[in-house]
Structure formats: structure tokens, C-alpha cells
C-alpha positions as CSV (number, residue, x, y, z in Angstrom):
1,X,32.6,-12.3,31.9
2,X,29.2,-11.3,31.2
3,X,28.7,-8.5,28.9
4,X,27.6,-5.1,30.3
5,X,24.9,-3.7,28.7
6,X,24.1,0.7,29.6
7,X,21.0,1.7,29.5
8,X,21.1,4.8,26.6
9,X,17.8,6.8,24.8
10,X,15.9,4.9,22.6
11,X,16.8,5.0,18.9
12,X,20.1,6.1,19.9
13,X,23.1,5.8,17.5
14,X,25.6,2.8,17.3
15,X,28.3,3.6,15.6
16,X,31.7,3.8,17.2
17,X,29.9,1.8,20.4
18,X,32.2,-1.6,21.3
19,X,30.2,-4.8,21.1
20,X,30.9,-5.6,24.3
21,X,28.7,-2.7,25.2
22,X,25.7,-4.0,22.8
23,X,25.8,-7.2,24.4
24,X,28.7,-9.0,22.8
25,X,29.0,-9.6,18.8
26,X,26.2,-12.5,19.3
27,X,23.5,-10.2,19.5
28,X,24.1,-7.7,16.6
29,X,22.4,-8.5,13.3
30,X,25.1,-7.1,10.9
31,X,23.7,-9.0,7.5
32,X,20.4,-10.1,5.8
33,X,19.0,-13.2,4.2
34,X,16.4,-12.3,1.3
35,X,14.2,-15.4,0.4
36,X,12.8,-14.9,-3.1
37,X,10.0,-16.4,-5.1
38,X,11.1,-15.4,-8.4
39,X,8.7,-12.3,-8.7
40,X,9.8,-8.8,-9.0
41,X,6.8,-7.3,-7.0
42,X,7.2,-9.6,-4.2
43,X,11.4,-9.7,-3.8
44,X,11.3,-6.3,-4.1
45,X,9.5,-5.5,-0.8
46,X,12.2,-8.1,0.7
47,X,14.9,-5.8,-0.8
48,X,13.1,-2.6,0.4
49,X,12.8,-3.8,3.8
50,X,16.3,-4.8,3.9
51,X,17.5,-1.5,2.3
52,X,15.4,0.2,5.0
53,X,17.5,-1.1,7.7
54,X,20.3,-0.4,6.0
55,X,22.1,-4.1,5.3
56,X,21.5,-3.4,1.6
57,X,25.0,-4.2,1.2
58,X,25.2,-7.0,3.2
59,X,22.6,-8.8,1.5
60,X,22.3,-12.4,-0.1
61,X,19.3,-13.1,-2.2
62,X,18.3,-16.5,-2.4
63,X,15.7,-18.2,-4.4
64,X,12.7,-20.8,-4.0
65,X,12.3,-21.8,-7.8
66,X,10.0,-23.8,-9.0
67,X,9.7,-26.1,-12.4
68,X,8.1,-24.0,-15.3
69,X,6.9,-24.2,-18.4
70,X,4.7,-27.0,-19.9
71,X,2.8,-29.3,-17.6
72,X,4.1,-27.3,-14.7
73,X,1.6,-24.1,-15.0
74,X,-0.9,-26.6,-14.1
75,X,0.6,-27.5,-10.8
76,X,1.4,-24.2,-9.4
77,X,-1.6,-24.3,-6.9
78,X,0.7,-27.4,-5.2
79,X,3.1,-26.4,-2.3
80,X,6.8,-26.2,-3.8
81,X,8.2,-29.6,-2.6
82,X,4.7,-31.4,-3.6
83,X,4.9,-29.5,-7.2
84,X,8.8,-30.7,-7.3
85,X,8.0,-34.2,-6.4
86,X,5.1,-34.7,-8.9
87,X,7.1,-32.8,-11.5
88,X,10.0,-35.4,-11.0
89,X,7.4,-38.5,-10.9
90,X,6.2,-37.1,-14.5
91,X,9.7,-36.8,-15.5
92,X,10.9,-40.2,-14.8
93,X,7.0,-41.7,-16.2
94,X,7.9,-40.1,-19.7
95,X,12.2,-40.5,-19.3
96,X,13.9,-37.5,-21.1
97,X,10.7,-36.7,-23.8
98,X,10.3,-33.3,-24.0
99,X,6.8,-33.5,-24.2
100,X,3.3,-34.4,-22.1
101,X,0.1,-34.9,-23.3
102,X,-2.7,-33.4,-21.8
103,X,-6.6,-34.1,-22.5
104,X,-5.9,-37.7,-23.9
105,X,-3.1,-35.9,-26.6
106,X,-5.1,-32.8,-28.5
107,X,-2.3,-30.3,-27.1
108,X,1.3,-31.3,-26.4
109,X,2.6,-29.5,-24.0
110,X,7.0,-28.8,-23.5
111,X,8.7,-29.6,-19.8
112,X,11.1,-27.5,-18.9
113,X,14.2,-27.4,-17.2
114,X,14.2,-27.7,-13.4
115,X,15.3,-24.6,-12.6
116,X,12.8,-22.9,-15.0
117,X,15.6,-20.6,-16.6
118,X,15.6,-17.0,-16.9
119,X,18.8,-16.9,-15.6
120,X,17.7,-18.5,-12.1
121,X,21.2,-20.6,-12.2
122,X,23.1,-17.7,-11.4
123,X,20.7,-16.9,-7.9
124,X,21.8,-19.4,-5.0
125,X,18.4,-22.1,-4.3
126,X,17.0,-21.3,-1.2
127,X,18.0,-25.0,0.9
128,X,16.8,-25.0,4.5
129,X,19.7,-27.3,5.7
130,X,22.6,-25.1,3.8
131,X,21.3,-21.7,5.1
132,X,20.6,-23.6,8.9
133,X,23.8,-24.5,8.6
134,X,25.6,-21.3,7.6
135,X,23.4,-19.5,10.4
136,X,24.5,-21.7,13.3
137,X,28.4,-22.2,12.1
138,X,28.9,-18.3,11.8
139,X,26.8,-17.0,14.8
140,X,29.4,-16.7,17.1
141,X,32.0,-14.3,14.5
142,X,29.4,-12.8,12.4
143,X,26.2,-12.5,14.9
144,X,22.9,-13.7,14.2
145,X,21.3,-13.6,10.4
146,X,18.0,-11.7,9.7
147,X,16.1,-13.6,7.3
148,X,13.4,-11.6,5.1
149,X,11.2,-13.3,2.9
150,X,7.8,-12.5,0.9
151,X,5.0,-14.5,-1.1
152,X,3.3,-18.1,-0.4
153,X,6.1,-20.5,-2.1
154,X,8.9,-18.9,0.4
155,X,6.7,-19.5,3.7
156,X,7.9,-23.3,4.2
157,X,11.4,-22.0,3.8
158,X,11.5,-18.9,6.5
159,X,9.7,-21.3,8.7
160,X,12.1,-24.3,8.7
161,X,14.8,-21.7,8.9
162,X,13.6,-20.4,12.5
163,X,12.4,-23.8,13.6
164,X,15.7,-25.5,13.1
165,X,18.2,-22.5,13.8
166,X,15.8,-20.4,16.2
167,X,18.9,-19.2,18.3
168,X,20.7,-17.9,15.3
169,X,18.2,-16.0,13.5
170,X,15.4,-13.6,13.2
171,X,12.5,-14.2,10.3
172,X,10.4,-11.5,9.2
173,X,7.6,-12.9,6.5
174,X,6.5,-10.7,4.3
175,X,2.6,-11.1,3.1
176,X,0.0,-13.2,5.2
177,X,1.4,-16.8,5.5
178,X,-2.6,-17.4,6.3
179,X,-1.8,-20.3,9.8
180,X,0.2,-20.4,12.1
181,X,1.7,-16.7,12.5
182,X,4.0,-18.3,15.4
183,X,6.3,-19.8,12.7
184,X,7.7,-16.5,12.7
185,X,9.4,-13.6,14.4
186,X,7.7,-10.7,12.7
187,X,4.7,-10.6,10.0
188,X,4.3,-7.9,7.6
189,X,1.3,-7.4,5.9
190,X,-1.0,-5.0,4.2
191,X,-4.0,-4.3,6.2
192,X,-6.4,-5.2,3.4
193,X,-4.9,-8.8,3.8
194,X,-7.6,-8.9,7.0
195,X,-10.7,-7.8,4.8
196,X,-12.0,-11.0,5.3
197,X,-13.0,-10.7,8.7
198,X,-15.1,-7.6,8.2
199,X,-18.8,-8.0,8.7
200,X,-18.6,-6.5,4.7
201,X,-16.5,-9.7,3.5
202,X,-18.6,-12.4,6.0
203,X,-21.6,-11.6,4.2
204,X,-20.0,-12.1,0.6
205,X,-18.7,-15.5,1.8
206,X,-21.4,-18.3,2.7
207,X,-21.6,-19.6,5.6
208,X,-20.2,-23.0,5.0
209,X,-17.2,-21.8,3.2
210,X,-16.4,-19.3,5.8
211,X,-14.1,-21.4,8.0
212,X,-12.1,-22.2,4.5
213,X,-11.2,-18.3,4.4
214,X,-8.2,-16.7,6.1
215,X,-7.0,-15.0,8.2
216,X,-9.6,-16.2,11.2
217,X,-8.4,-14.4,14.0
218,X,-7.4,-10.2,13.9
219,X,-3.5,-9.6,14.2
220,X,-1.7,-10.1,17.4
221,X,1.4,-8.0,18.7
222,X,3.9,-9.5,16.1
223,X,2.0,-9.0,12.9
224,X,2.8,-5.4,11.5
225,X,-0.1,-3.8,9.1
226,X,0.9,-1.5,6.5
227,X,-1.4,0.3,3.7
228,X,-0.2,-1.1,0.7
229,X,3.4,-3.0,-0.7
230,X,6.9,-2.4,0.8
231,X,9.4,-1.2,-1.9
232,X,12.8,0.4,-2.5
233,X,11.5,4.1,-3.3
234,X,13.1,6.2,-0.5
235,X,14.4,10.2,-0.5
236,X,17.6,9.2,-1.3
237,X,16.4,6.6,-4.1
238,X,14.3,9.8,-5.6
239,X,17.5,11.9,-5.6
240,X,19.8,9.6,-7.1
241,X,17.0,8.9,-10.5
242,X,16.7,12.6,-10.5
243,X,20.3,13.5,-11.0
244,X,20.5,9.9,-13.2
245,X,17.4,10.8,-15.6
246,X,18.4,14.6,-15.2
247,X,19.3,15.2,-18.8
248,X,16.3,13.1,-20.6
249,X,13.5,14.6,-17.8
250,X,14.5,18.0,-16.8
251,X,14.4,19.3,-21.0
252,X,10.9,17.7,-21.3
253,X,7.7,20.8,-21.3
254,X,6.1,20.4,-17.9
255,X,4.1,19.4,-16.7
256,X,5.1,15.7,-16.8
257,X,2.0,12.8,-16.6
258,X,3.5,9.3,-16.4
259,X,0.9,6.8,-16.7
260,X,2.2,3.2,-15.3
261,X,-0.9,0.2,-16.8
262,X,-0.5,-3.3,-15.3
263,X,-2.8,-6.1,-16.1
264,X,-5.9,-7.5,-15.0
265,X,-6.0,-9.9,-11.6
266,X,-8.3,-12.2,-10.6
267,X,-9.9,-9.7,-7.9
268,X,-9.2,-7.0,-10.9
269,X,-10.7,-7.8,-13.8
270,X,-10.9,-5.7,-17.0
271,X,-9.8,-5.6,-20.9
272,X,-9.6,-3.2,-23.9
273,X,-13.0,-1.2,-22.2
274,X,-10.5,0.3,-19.7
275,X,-7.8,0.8,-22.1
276,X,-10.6,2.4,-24.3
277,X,-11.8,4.4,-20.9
278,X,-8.2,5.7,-20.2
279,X,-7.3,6.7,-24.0
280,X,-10.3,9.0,-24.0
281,X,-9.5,10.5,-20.8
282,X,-6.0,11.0,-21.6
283,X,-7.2,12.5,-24.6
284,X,-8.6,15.3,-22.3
285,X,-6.1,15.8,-20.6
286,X,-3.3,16.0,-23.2
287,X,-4.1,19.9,-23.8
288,X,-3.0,20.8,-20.0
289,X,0.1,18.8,-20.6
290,X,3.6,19.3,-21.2
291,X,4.3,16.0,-22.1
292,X,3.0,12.4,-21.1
293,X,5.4,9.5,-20.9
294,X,3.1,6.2,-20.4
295,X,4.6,2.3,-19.7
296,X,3.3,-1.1,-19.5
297,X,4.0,-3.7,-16.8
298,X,4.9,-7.8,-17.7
299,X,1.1,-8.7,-17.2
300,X,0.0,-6.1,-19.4
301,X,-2.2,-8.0,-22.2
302,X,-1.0,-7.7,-25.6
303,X,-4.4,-7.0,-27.0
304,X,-4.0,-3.8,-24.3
305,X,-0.7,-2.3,-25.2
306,X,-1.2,-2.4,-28.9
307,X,-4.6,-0.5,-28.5
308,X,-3.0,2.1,-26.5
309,X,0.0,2.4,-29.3
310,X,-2.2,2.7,-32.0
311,X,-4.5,5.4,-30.2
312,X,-1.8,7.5,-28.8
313,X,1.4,6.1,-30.3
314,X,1.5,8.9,-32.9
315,X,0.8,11.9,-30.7
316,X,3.8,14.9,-30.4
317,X,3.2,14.8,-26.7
318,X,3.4,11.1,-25.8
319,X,6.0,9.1,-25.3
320,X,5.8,5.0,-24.9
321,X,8.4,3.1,-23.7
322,X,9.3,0.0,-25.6
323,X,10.4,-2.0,-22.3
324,X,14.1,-2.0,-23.4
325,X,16.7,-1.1,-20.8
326,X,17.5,1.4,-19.2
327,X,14.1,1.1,-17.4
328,X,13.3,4.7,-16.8
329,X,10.8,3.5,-13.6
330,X,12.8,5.5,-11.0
331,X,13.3,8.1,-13.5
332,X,9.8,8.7,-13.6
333,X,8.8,8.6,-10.1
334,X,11.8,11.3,-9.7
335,X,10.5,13.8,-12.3
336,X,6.5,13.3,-12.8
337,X,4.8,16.1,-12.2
338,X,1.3,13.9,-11.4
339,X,0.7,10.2,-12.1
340,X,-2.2,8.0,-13.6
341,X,-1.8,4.2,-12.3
342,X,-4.3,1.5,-13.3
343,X,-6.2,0.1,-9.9
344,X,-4.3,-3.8,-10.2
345,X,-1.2,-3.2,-9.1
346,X,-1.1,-2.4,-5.4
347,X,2.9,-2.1,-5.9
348,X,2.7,0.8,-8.2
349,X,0.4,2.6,-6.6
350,X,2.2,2.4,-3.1
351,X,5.6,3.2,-5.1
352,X,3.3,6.4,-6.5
353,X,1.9,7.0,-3.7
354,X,5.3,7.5,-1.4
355,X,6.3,10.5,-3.7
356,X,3.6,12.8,-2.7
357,X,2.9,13.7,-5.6
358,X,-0.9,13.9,-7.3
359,X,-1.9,9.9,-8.2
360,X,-4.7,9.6,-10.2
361,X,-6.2,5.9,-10.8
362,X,-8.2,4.5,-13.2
363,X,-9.9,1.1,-12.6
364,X,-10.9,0.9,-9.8
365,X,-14.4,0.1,-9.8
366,X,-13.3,-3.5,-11.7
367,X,-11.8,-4.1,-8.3
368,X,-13.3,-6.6,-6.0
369,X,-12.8,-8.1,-2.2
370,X,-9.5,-7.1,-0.5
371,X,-8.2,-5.2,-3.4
372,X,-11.5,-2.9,-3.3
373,X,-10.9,-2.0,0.6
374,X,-7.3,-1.5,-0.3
375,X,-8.7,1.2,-2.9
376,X,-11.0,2.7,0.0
377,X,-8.7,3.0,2.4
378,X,-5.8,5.0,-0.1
379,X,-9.1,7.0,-1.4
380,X,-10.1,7.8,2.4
381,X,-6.5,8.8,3.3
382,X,-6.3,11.0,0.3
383,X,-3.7,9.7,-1.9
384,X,-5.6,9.0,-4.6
385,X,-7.8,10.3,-6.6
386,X,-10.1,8.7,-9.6
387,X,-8.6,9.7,-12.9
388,X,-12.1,11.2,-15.2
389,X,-10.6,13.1,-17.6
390,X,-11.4,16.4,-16.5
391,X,-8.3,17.3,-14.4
392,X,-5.7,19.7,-14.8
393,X,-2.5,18.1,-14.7
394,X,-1.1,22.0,-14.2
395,X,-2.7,21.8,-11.1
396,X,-1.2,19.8,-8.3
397,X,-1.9,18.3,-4.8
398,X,-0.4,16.8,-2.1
399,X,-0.5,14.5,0.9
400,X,1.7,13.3,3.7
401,X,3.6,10.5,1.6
402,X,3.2,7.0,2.1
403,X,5.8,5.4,4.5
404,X,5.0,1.8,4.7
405,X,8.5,0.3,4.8
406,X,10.2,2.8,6.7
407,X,7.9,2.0,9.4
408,X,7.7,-1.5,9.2
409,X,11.6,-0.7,9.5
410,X,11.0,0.3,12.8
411,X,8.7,-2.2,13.6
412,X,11.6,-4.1,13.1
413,X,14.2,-2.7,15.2
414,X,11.6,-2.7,17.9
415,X,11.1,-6.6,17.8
416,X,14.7,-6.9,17.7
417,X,15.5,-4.9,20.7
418,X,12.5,-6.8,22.4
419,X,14.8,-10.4,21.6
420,X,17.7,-8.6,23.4
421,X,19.4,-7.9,20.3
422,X,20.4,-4.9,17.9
423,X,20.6,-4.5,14.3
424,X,23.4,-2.2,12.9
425,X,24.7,-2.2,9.2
């Protein structure tokens, strides 16, 4: 019998509704496949997306590892499997020695362990032919899988996956894979990502080196554009670190700065002259404060964080956190008043930046080539301002809040819908 689907309004709820009126169990998605890289900043938009369209609890995260360590940060720039093969070549070359020479011996340098530890044994390995496999043997109880993956080393993954089980799944990549969009169902990707095909970028790039740059063509009907980074940060996410944090935040004198530093990036480039720049600025501000909580990211230099310690370590109304758990991240995005974010870190600011609340950044004229029009563009729209030192914090502002993943959500449901299937937690 062939299923009856009724035509009902769009966006309309599914709960309660028999599968056999949604077009039988094989065309609900009812659970996610998260393809990780190992990075926080990229498996977190993976997660966000995935919490957006609310299989957060029907998640499995798995994980494209690569060697690490030693020898190995010098073969990053390979493609996973290439990197893997080498790494094993090396390893059967020197047998089980723990170390490699490089530059005929003046620096011996460790190999690691293959799965790069940090506690990677306890996240599944993302294998093509074992998630293929799962996707095609439990289509017909469990419906097809929605695969969601983000950053260069999990594009050869997603892609395999939908080449080899493209009845049984749907792949959203997450970032610009760069060729070849077709590989995949849906692309999502910031809009800075096609800088390089504005008359602005052509003219930075000479000519002969201009066919080496992507993306070459503009985005076609399956490539979704947002401003900045997808992320977890929702309404209900701010509630629930409100009432968490509630008894550290809601004593503290208002109002409440939180200043998040990253590190420099190769498009943004700076040292102790910015840390320098923000201490003195924070010095101004510090008299319109009520209290000013400040944290440092993993790539925050060393050389950074200690300055900033010393300078302001001392003072009654600041407060640095020593990176020891409980990370109060959500707390502060709950309970800031106003926030100063450095210019690197496209996933704090678009974190900030979905609260509403005043975003000041400092940095930004170190920023070059896609990360500069990503600053324009936030600047333009008004959810930033520069951070001079002669605000006051007592005084706030507002915007419409950032959105990115809830409508890249729906960007998703449409595509979905489009395939002649639905997606329902």
C-alpha cells in the first residue's frame, strides 16, 4: 500500500501524526550523526545545529582524528588518510623509537600515539564503511540518518558517507569544503567564506594565483550563508546558565563587563601591543564598572595572559578565571551586562553577538582578507562596536540578536522537505 501523504500548513506540528501519514517511518529523520575534527570551535557548530533541530538527544559524535605530536605537526597540511599513511611509513622506517630527527638531527622530535590522546579513545573514529553500514542496515526501523559535520579534515568523510549510502542519509557540511559543493546535501557557510570573489579580494590576489583561490563560482541554491559561526547559545541555553551561575553572578555590583581574549590567527595577527592596547582601555573603563570578569581562550599566548594578570590581576574589581572547571562561559553570556571580545575569534563574537547585548571588540584593525569583511559586515549591521576606552559600560545598547543557527535550522528543514522527507525529534 502506498503511504498517503495530506497536504497540511507549512511548519505545521508533528507530534501525535502516524508515520503512515508523513510518508511511512523511511522518510522521518529521527537521529543525528556529528562528524568531528577534534576542535571545540568547529564540533560545536555541529552540536548547535543538531540541537537546533532538536535531535540533541539523539546524537552520536564521532571523530576524524589525526596522529599528533612530534613529526606529525609538520604534516597537518596533508589530507587525513595521506597524513595517516606517511605517518605509518615513518613509523615502520624508525620501528617502535620514540623519536625522529629533523634537520639532519639538531632537534629530536617525540611521535605520538595514533590516536593523538586527550581522551580521543573514548569518541567512536569516524569510518566511512561502519557508519555506511549502520545507515543502510537500520533505514527501514529507524528512518534515514542526518549526518552533520564541520572543518576541512571531516569533508572526505561526509562525502563518502552520501556517495555510498545516498538513499539513507542526508549530509549537511558545515564550513566551505572549497570543490565540488555537489558531494553534499546542504552547505553551511559564513558569508565572508565568499570574500574572495569580490572585486576587493581579486585585486589583492595576482593574477596568476587567482585560479588557486576558492570558492570560484558564487553559491547556488544548496549552499546556506550565515554571518558568522553556528553554536549552542539559544534562549533556553541563556536561561538555564542564568539560574546555574545565579548565586556567583546575580551578588556581583553591576554592571557586569566580561572580556573573552583569544589568540592571534594567521589572517589576525597581533601580540602584547593589543594586550597593552586593551589594559589601558580597560583601565578607563573600570570606574563605570561594577565589576569585570575577563577569560582567555586555548590559543591565547602565554606571553599575553601573564601581561594582562600582572596589569590587572591585582585590581578589587577584576576577576580572571584560571581555566579550571566549572567553565563559567555560559554563565557569562547569561549575566554580562556588555562584552569586550578580541577581533580573532569569529566564534565568540557570534556567541556574543546572539545575546543582544552591547559587544565591544578590540582588534580588529590587525584583521585581514575574509576575517576583515567578516568585521565589516557585523560593524555595518550594528552588532559591534570598536572598544576605545571611552565608553560607559552603565550605558547599554541593543540590536536584533544574531540568529545564524536557528536559521540555518530552517534552511534545513526546508531541504529536507524538498527530498520528500521530514525531520522530527
Amino acid at each position: 500500500m502506498k503511504p498517503i501523504r495530506l497536504p497540511e500548513p507549512p511548519g505545521s506540528p508533528t507530534k501525535g501524526v502516524p508515520d503512515i501519514f508523513e510518508g511511512g517511518v523511511y522518510s522521518v529523520i529521527r537521529r543525528a550523526v556529528i562528524i568531528g575534527n577534534g576542535f571545540q570551535a568547529s564540533e560545536n557548530q555541529s552540536i548547535g545545529l543538531v540541537r537546533a533541530l532538536g535531535l540533541s538527544d539523539k546524537q552520536v559524535l564521532y571523530r576524524v582524528t589525526r596522529p599528533s605530536g612530534g613529526i606529525n605537526e609538520w604534516l597537518r597540511w596533508l589530507p587525513v588518510s595521506i597524513h595517516k599513511a606517511v605517518y605509518y611509513i615513518i613509523r615502520q622506517l624508525f620501528g617502535y623509537s620514540r623519536v625522529i630527527s629533523r634537520r639532519g638531527g639538531d632537534r629530536l622530535l617525540p611521535l605520538s600515539t595514533e590516536n593523538g590522546g586527550g581522551g580521543l579513545s573514548s569518541i567512536l573514529e569516524a569510518d566511512v564503511k561502519n557508519i555506511v553500514t549502520m545507515a543502510r542496515e537500520t533505514s527501514e526501523k529507524d528512518g534515514p540518518l542526518l549526518i552533520v559535520a564541520c572543518g576541512r579534515d571531516t569533508i572526505s568523510i561526509a562525502s563518502s558517507i552520501k556517495r555510498l549510502a545516498s538513499d539513507n542519509v542526508f549530509v549537511v557540511q558545515i564550513q566551505h569544503p572549497r570543490s565540488h559543493l555537489n558531494r553534499f546535501d546542504l552547505v553551511i557557510t559564513p558569508q565572508h567564506d565568499y570574500y574572495p570573489l569580490t572585486p576587493s579580494a581579486q585585486e589583492q590576489v595576482p593574477k596568476f594565483l587567482r585560479k588557486w583561490i576558492t570558492p570560484r563560482e558564487p553559491p547556488d541554491s544548496h549552499v546556506v550563508l550565515t554571518v558568522g559561526a553556528l553554536h549552542q547559545v539559544d534562549f533556553s541555553a541563556l536561561r538555564s546558565a542564568a539560574v546555574t551561575w545565579h548565586d556567583e553572578f546575580a551578588p556581583l555590583p553591576k554592571p557586569l563587563l566580561v572580556v573573552n581574549i583569544g589568540g592571534p590567527t594567521r589572517f589576525c595577527k597581533y601580540g602584547t601591543d593589543l594586550a597593552k592596547q586593551l589594559v589601558a582601555s580597560l583601565h578607563n573603563v573600570l570606574v563605570n564598572c561594577g565589576n569585570v570578569r575577563i577569560s582567555f581562550s586555548r590559543r591565547t599566548p602565554e606571553k599575553v595572559s601573564k601581561f594582562i594578570l600582572k596589569e590587572l590581576g591585582s585590581h578589587p574589581k577584576v576577576f580572571i578565571w584560571d581555566g579550571e572547571e566549572p567553565n563559567p562561559h555560559m554563565g557569562h553570556l547569561a549575566w554580562a551586562d556588555a562584552f569586550v571580545v578580541t577581533a580573532d575569534s569569529v566564534s565568540m563574537l557570534s556567541e556574543t553577538c546572539s545575546t543582544g547585548k552591547p559587544v565591544y571588540v578590540v582588534g580588529s584593525e590587525h584583521c585581514t582578507w575574509k576575517y576583515a569583511d567578516f568585521h565589516k559586515t557585523i560593524r555595518e549591521r550594528g552588532l559591534v562596536r570598536p572598544f576605545t576606552g571611552l565608553e560607559d559600560i552603565s550605558e547599554s545598547w541593543s540590536y536584533p540578536p544574531l540568529n545564524d543557527t536557528a536559521e540555518a535550522a530552517n534552511r534545513v528543514h526546508e531541504a529536507i522537505a524538498q527530498r520528500g522527507w521530514r525531520l522530527r525529534p
